[in-house]
C-alpha positions as CSV (number, residue, x, y, z in Angstrom):
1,X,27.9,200.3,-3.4
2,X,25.1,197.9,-4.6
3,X,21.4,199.9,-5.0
4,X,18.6,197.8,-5.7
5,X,15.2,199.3,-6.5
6,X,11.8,198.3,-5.8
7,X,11.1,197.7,-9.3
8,X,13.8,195.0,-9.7
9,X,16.6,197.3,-11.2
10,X,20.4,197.1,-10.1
11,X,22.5,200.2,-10.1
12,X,26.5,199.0,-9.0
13,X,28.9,201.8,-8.2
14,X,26.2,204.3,-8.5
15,X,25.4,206.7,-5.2
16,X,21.7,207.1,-3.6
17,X,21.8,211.0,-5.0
18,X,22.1,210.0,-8.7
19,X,20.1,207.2,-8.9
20,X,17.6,208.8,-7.2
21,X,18.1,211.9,-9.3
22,X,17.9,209.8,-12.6
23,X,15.0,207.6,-11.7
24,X,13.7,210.7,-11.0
25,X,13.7,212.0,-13.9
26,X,11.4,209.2,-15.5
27,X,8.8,209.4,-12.5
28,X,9.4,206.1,-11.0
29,X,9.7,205.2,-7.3
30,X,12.9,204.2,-5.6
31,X,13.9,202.0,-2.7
32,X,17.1,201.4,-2.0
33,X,18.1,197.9,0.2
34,X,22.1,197.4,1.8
35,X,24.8,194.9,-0.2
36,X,24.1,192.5,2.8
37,X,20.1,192.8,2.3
38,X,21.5,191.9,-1.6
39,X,23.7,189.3,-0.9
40,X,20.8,187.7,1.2
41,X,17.9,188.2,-1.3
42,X,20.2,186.6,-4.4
43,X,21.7,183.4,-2.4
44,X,18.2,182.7,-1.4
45,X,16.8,183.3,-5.0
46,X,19.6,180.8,-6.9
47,X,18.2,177.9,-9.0
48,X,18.5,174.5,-7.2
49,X,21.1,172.7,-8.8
50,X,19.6,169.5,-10.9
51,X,20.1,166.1,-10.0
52,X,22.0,163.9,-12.4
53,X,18.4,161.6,-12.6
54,X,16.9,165.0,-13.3
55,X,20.1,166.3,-16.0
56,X,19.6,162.5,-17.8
57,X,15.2,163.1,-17.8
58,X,15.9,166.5,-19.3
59,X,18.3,165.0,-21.8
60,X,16.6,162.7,-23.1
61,X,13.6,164.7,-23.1
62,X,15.4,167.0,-25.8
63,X,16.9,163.6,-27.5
64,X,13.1,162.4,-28.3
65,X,12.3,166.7,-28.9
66,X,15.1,166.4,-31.7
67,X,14.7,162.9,-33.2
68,X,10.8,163.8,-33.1
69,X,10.8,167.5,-34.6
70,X,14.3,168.6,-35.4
71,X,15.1,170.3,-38.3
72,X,18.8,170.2,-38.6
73,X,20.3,167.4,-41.5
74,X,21.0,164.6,-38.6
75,X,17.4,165.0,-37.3
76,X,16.2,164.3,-40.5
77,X,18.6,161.7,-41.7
78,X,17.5,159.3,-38.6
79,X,13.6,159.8,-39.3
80,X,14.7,159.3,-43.0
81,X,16.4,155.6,-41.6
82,X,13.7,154.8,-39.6
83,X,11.0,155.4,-42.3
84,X,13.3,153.3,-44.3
85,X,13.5,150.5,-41.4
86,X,9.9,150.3,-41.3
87,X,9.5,150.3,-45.1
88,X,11.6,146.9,-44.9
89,X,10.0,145.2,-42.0
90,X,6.9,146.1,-43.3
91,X,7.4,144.4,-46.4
92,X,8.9,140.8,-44.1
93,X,5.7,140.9,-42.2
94,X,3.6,141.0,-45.4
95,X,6.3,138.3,-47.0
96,X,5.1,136.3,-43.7
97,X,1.8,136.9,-43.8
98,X,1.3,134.8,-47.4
99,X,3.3,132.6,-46.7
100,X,1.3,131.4,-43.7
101,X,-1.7,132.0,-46.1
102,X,0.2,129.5,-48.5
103,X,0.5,127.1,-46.2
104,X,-2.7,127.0,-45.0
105,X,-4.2,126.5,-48.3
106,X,-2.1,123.8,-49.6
107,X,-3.9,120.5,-49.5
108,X,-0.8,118.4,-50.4
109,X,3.4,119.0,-50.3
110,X,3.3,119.6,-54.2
111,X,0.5,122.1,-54.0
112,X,2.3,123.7,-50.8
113,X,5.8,123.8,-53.2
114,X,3.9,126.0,-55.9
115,X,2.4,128.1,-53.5
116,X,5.2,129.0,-52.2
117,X,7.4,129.4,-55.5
118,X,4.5,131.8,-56.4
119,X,5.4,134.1,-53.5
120,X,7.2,136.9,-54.2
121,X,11.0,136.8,-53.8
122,X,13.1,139.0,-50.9
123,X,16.2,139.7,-52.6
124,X,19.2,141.6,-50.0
125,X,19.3,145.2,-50.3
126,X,22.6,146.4,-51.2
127,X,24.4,150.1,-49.6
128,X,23.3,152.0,-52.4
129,X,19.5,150.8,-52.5
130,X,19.7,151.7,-48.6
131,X,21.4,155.1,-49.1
132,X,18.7,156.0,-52.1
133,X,16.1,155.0,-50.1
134,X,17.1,157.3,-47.5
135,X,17.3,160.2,-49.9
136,X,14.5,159.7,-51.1
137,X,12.7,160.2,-48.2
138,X,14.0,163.0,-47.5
139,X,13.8,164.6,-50.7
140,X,10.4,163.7,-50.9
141,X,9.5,165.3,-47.4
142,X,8.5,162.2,-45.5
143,X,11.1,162.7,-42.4
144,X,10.1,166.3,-42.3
């Protein structure tokens, strides 16, 4: 026999007598509904199942959550990248930026040659430069 209280307790397999002995006991109020009133209340109480659109939102909800605020190592080690990422395409954009300055100011094709000789050079990046750069960001705090 199912008993469900008033209060939102469950007693399975217990009798009226002792669950209305026990509850007793502790002064609370009792009322007691059949295993079809039970059956009826919890199928109409289940959560809607989600969509797949809805399961996908929620995912990537959590994906932006993590990447955003996450604390464990991988969390860290893509802000880390990122940071790193913008570092570099910061420093192309500024690269850019003087050398459309140079060329602006350059009267003739010599002067426009020295200009931009003067500019600083962009030299690759090699694997380890990448993966120290990414350390250091992290052990510095940065992708915290």
């Amino acid at each position: 026999m199912i008993l469900y209280t008033s209060d939102g307790c469950l007693y399975d397999g217990m009798d009226e007598t002792t669950v209305t002995q026990l509850r007793g006991e502790f002064g609370l109020s009792t009322a007691f509904v059949s295993a079809s009133e039970w059956a009826s209340y919890v199928s109409a109480h289940q959560p809607v199942p989600l969509t797949a659109p809805q399961i996908l939102a929620a995912e990537r909800v959590e994906a932006v959550s993590s990447f955003l605020t996450g604390v464990q190592p991988t969390c860290k080690t893509l802000r880390a990248a990122a940071l790193v990422t913008m570092d570099e395409l910061n420093l192309l954009r500024q690269w850019i930026t003087a050398f459309k300055a140079a060329v602006s100011l350059a009267a003739t094709l010599a002067d426009l040659k020295t200009r931009v000789a003067a500019l600083d050079s962009m030299p690759d990046r090699s694997a380890s430069q990448i993966k120290g750069a990414i350390q250091n960001k992290i052990n510095a705090g940065t992708a915290d």
